[in-house]
N, C-alpha and C positions, 0 to 999 in steps of 0.2 A: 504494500500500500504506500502512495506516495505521502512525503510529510505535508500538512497543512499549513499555509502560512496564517500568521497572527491574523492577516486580514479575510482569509477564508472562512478561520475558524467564528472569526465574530458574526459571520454574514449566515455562515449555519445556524448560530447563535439565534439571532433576529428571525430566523425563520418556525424558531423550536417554540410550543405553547410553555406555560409554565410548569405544568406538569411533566415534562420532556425535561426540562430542564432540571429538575429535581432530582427523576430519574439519572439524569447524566452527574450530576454531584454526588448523588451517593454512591455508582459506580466507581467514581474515583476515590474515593473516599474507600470502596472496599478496595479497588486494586493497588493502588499507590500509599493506605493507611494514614494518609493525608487531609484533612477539610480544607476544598480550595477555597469557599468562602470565607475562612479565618484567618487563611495566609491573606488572603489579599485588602484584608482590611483591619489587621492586625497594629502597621502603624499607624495609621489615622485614628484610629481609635484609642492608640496610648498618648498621642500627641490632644483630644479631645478631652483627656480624661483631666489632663496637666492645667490645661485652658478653663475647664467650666466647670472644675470641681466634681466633688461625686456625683455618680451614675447610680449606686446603690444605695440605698438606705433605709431603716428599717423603721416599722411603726411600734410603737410602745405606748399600752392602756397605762395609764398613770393611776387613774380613779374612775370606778364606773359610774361613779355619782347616784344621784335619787334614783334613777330608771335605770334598773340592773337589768330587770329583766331587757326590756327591747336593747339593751348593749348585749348584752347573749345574742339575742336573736342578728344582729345588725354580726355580731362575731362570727358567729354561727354559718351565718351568708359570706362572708367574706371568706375565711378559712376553708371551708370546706368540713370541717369537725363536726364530731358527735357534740349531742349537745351538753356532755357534762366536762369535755374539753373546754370547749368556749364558755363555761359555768365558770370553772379553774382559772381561766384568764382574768374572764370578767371579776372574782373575787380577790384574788394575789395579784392584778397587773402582769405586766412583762410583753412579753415581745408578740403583735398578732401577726406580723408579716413583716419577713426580712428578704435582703437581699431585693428590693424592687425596683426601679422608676421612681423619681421623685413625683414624675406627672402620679403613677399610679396612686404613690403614698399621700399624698394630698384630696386625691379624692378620697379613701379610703378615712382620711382625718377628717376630713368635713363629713362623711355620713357617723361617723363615731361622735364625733363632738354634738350633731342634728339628734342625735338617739343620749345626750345629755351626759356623754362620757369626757373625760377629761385624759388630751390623748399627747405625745410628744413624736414628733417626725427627730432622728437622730441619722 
């Protein structure tokens, strides 16, 4: 098989649905043990991290305040947990969702705060 030039391969690229092309990443990813989507945007992304601050951060229930129950129920929905999980949080505080999006974590503080908990983005 002849090699592909950079400008062929893009133009097959353009021609593939999304699904095609998923398929073709995770092909490589099993033959080569490689994510080509990580290599290739691995610096931009260290150089983003330096620029705009954290990317990750977690949510933390401080105090579930007067209305325990609906901050269960409002945990409960967020987490994905049983609900004597989301009981445990709701009464000891601590962590209901780490590692996220600040977009995410801010939404997630406004309906916890809207359900009368008292909540800290870290």
């Amino acid at each position: 098989m002849a090699k592909l030039t950079r400008d062929e391969f893009i133009s097959a690229l353009k021609e593939m649905n999304l699904l095609e092309i998923k398929e073709l990443v995770d092909a490589m990813k099993e033959e080569f043990g490689v994510d080509p989507s990580s290599v290739a945007v691995a610096a931009p992304v260290a150089a983003e991290a330096v620029e705009e601050g954290p990317k990750a951060v977690t949510v933390t229930l401080v105090n579930a305040g007067a209305a325990k129950v609906n901050v269960i129920k409002v945990i409960k929905e967020i987490t994905g947990l049983g609900l004597k999980e989301s009981k445990d949080i709701a009464d000891n505080g601590g962590a209901v969702k780490e590692n996220i999006s600040v977009d995410e974590a801010n939404e997630i503080k406004a309906k916890l705060e809207e359900a009368g908990a008292e909540v800290e983005v870290k």
